[in-house]
C-alpha distance (Angstrom), angle and dihedral (degrees) to the residues before:
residue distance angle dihedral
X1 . . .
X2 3.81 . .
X3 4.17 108.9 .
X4 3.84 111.4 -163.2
X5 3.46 142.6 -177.8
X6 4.01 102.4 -93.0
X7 3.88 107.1 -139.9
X8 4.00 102.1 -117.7
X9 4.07 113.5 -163.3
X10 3.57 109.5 -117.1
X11 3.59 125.9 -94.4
X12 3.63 109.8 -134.3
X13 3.87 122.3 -178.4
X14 3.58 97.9 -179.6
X15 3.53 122.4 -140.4
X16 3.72 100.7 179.6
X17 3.78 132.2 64.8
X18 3.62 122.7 -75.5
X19 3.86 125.2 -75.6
X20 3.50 97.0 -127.6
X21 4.03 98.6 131.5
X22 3.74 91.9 -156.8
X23 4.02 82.1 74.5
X24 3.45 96.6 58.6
X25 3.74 86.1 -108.2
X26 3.97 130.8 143.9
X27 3.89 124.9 -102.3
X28 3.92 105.2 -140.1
X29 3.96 118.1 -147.5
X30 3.98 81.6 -127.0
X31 4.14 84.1 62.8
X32 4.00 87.8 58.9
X33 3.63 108.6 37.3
X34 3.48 117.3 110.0
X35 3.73 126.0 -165.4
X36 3.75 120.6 -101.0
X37 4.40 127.4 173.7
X38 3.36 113.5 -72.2
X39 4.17 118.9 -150.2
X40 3.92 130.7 -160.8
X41 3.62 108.4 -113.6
X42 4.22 86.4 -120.9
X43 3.28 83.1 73.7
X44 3.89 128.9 118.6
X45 4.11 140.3 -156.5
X46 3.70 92.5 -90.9
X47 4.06 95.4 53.9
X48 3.90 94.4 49.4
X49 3.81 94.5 46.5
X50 3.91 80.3 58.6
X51 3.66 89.3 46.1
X52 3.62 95.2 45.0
X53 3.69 94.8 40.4
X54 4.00 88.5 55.5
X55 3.70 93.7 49.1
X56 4.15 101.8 43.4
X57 4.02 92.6 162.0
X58 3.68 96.9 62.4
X59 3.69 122.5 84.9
X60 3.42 96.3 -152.7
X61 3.75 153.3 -1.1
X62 4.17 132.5 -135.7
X63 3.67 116.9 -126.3
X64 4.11 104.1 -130.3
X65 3.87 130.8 -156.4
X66 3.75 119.8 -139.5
X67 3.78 89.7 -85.5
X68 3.99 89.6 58.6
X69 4.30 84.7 -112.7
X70 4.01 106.3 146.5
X71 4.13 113.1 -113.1
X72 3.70 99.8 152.1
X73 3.81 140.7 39.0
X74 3.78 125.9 -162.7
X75 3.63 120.0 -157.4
X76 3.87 109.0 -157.1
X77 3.90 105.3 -144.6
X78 4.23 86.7 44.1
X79 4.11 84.6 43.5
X80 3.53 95.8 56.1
X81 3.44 103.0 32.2
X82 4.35 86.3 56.1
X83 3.97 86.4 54.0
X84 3.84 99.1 51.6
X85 3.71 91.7 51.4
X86 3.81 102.9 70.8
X87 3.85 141.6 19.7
X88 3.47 111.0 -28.4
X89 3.75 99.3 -144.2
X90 3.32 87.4 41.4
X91 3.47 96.2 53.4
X92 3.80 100.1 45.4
X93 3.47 95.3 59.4
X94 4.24 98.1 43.2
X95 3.68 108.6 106.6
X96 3.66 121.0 -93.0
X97 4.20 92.5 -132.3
X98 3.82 82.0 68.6
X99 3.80 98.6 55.0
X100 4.21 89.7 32.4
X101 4.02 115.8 103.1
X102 3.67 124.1 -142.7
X103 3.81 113.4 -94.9
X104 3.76 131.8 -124.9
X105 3.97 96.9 -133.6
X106 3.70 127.6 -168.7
X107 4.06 134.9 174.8
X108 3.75 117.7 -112.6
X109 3.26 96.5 -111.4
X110 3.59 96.3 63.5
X111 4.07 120.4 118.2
X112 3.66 118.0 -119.6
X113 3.85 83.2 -130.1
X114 3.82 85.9 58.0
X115 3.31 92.8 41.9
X116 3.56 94.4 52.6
X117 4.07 94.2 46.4
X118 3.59 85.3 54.5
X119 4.25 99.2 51.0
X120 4.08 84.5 48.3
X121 3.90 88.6 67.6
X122 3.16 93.6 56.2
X123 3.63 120.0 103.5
X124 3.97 95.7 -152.4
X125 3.51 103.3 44.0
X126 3.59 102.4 166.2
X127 3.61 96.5 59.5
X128 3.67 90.1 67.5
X129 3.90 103.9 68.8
X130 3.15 88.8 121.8
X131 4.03 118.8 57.7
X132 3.56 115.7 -175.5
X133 4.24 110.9 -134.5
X134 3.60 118.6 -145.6
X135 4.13 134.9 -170.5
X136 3.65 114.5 -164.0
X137 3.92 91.6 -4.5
X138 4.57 90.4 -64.3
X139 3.21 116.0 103.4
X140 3.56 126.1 -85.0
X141 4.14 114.0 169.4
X142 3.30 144.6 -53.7
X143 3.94 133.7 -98.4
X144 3.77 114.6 -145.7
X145 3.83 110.6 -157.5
X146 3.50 129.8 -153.7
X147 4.02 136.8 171.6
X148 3.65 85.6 -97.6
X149 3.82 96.0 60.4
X150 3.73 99.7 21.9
X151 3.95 111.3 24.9
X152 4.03 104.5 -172.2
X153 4.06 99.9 -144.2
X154 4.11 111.4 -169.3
């Protein structure tokens, strides 16, 4: 039997003013994230199909250390299109830290504006859709940016 890392919705007790922007006030990253699956990093192919398979709405899942700190992201379309390509035996039992990419991780309590400084400066942009939210360095969610929410202007 395959034991994973159930996604738990984030607790938030909020200590700062509301994110209602017609205040004037700040949207924190923490606001947006939304939990995906989370895998140990012992894991291999075969497990995160499972994993995947069992959780078809998410578009990805973070690979997690023993301590539940985020060192891995899976992106489901890239996932399953690496796995179809070769041997499948082969494939199913390859580790999943050799398929995983590295994540673009932020605290909580980052601003979107912040956040959005800091995805400018990077030089490639569009591998960081996905940007991995963290509270007290575990993982906490996932932000998934588009144009619509996050429109990159040169």
């Amino acid at each position: 039997m395959i034991k994973s890392f159930e996604p738990k919705l984030p607790q938030r007790r909020s200590n700062r003013p509301s994110s209602n922007a017609s205040h004037g006030a700040h949207m924190y990253a923490g606001d947006l994230a939304r939990p995906v699956p989370r895998l140990n990093e012992r894991w291999n192919c075969k497990q995160t199909t499972q994993l995947l398979n069992s959780y078809a709405a998410s578009p990805c899942a973070v690979v997690c250390d023993a301590k539940d700190r985020p060192i891995g992201l899976i992106m489901r379309d890239r996932f399953f299109l690496q796995i179809t390509s070769g041997d499948w035996h082969t494939m199913n039992e390859l580790p999943i830290t050799r398929l995983m990419n590295e994540p673009f991780i932020v605290d909580a309590q980052c601003t979107l504006a912040q956040l959005k400084e800091q995805l400018i400066r990077l030089p490639m942009r569009p591998k960081h859709r996905y940007v991995v939210v963290t509270s007290a360095g575990q993982s906490n969610g996932v932000i998934v940016f588009d144009e619509r929410l996050c429109p990159i202007v040169e």
